[in-house]
N, C-alpha and C positions, 0 to 999 in steps of 0.2 A: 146417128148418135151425136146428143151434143157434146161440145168443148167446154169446160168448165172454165170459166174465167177467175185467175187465181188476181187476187188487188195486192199490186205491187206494194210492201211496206216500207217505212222509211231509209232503211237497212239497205232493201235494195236497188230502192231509187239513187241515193250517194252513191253506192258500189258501180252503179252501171254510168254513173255521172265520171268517175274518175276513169272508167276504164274509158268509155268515148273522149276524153280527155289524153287517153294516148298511154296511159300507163297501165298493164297488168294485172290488177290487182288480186284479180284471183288467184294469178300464178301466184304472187306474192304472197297472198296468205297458205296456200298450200304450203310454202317451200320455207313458212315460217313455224309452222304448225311442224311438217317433219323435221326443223331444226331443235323445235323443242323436245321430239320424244310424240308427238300428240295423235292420235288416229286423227282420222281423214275425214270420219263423221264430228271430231270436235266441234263446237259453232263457238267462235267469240261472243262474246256479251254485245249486245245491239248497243249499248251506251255506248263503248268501246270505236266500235268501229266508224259508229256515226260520229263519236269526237273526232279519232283521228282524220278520217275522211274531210271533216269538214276545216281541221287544219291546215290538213294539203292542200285545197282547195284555195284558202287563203293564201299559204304561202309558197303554191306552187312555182310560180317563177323563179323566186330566191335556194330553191332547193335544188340541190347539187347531185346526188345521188339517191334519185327515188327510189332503190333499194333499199339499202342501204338507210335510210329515213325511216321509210316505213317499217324494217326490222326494229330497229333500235326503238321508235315511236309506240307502236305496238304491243312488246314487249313490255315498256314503264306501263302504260295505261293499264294496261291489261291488270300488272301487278297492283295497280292502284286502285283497281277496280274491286280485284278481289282480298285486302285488305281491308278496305271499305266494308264489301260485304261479313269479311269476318267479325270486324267490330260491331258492324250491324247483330248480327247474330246473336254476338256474346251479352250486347243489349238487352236483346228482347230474352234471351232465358235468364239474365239474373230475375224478371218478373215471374218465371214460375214456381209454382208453391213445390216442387220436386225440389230445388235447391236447397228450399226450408228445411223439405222432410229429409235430405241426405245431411243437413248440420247437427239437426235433433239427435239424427240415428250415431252420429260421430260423437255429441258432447254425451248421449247415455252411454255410449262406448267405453269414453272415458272417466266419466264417471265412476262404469263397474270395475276400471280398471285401479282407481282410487279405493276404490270401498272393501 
């Protein structure tokens, strides 16, 4: 039977970069994920992870509690991330014609409500 060779993506190339670097990081994001409330199958956003990842990396020397970093770090991007995508969002459907037709339906509304 063969072994399927699964191609490491960028995600997990950082990941296995910081943890041979000496620091946990999977423990870390488990034990941030159950600080949030979040199942276990959660996955952070790959942007995410690969930012922070790749700020540790820069300024791992000068960082004092890699815990403790990495919570707090995690944590902002994360919320930044998905902000982002929210505005994203709310972007791209003022382009659809549903929005139109939900104004139409609201100004004949009131309209009949005038007349």
């Amino acid at each position: 039977m063969e072994k399927v060779k699964q191609q490491k993506t960028k995600e997990d190339i950082i990941l296995s970069s910081v943890y041979s670097s000496g620091f946990n990081i999977y423990q870390c994001i488990n034990r941030l994920k159950k600080q949030l409330g979040l199942v276990k199958t959660f996955k952070f956003p790959e942007k995410v992870i690969i930012k922070v990842c790749t700020q540790y990396a820069k300024d791992r020397k000068s960082i004092r509690n890699q815990w403790s970093w990495f919570i707090k770090v995690f944590a902002r991007e994360s919320e930044k991330y998905h902000a982002k995508e929210n505005i994203r969002i709310n972007e791209e459907s003022k382009g659809l014609s549903l929005n139109e037709d939900i104004k139409k339906l609201i100004q004949n509304l009131a309209n009949r409500r005038k007349g």
